[in-house]
C-alpha positions in Angstrom: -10.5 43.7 -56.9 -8.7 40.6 -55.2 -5.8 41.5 -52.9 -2.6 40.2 -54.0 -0.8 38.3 -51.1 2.9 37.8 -51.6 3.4 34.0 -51.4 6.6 33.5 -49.9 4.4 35.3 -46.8 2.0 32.6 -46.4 2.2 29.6 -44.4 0.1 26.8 -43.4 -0.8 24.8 -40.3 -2.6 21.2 -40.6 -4.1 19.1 -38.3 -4.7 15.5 -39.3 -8.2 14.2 -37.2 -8.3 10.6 -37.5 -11.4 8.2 -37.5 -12.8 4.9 -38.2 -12.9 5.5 -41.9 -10.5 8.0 -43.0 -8.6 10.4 -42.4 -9.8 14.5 -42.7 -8.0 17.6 -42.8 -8.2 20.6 -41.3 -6.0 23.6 -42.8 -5.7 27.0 -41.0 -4.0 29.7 -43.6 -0.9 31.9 -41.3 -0.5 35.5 -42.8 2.7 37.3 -41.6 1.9 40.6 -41.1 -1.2 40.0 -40.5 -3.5 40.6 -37.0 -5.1 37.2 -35.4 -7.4 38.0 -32.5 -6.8 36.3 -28.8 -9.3 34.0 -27.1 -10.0 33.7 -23.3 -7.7 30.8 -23.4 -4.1 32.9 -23.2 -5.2 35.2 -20.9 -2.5 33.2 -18.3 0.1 34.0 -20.9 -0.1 37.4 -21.2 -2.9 37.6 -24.1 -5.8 39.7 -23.8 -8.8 38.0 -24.7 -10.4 39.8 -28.0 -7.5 41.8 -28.3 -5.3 41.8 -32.1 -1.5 40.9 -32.6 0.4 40.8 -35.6 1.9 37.3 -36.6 5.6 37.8 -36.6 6.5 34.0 -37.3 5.1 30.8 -37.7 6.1 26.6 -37.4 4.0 24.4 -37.8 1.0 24.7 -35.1 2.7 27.8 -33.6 2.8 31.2 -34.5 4.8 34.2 -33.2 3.5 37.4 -31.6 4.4 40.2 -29.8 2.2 39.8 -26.2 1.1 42.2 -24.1 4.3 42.7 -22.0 6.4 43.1 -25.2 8.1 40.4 -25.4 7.9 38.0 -29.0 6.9 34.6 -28.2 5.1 31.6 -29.4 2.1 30.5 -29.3 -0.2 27.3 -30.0 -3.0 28.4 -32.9 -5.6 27.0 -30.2 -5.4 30.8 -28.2 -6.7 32.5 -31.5 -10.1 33.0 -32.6 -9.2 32.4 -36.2 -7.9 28.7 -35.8 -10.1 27.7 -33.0 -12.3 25.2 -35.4 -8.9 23.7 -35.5 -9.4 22.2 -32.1 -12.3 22.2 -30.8 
C-alpha cells in the first residue's frame, strides 16, 4: 500500500543547469517531518557526517534542522546525502 503524504507538507527545491542547447532540471522533493542524512561536507557546521535530522523548514535551496548542538538552523541541500546529485 502507498503511503499517503499530506501535501501541504511537501516542498520542492530546483536547480536550473544550463548548457549549450537547453536548459535541464534537476528537482529534489523536501519532506517536513522527515529525516535527511548529513554528508562530510557540514561537519564545520556542526553536522555529523552519516548522522539523521529531521527537516523542520524549508526555502528554496535551504532546509531547516535541528544540529548537533541544538540549535535550528539552515542549511544549503548540498550537506545532505539525499540532494547531493543536485550539485555535484
Amino acid at each position: 500500500m502507498k503511503e499517503k503524504i499530506n501535501v501541504s507538507k511537501v516542498c520542492f527545491s530546483e536547480r536550473k543547469v544550463k548548457n549549450m542547447n537547453c536548459v535541464m532540471h534537476n528537482v529534489a522533493n523536501v519532506h517536513i517531518g522527515k529525516p535527511v542524512t548529513s554528508n562530510n561536507r557540514g561537519e564545520q557546521f556542526n553536522l555529523t557526517d552519516g548522522k539523521q535530522y529531521l527537516v523542520i523548514g524549508f526555502d528554496g535551496d535551504y532546509i531547516k534542522i535541528k544540529n548537533d548542538i541544538g540549535k535550528e538552523e539552515w542549511y544549503s541541500l548540498e550537506y545532505f546525502c539525499e540532494f547531493e546529485e543536485l550539485f555535484w
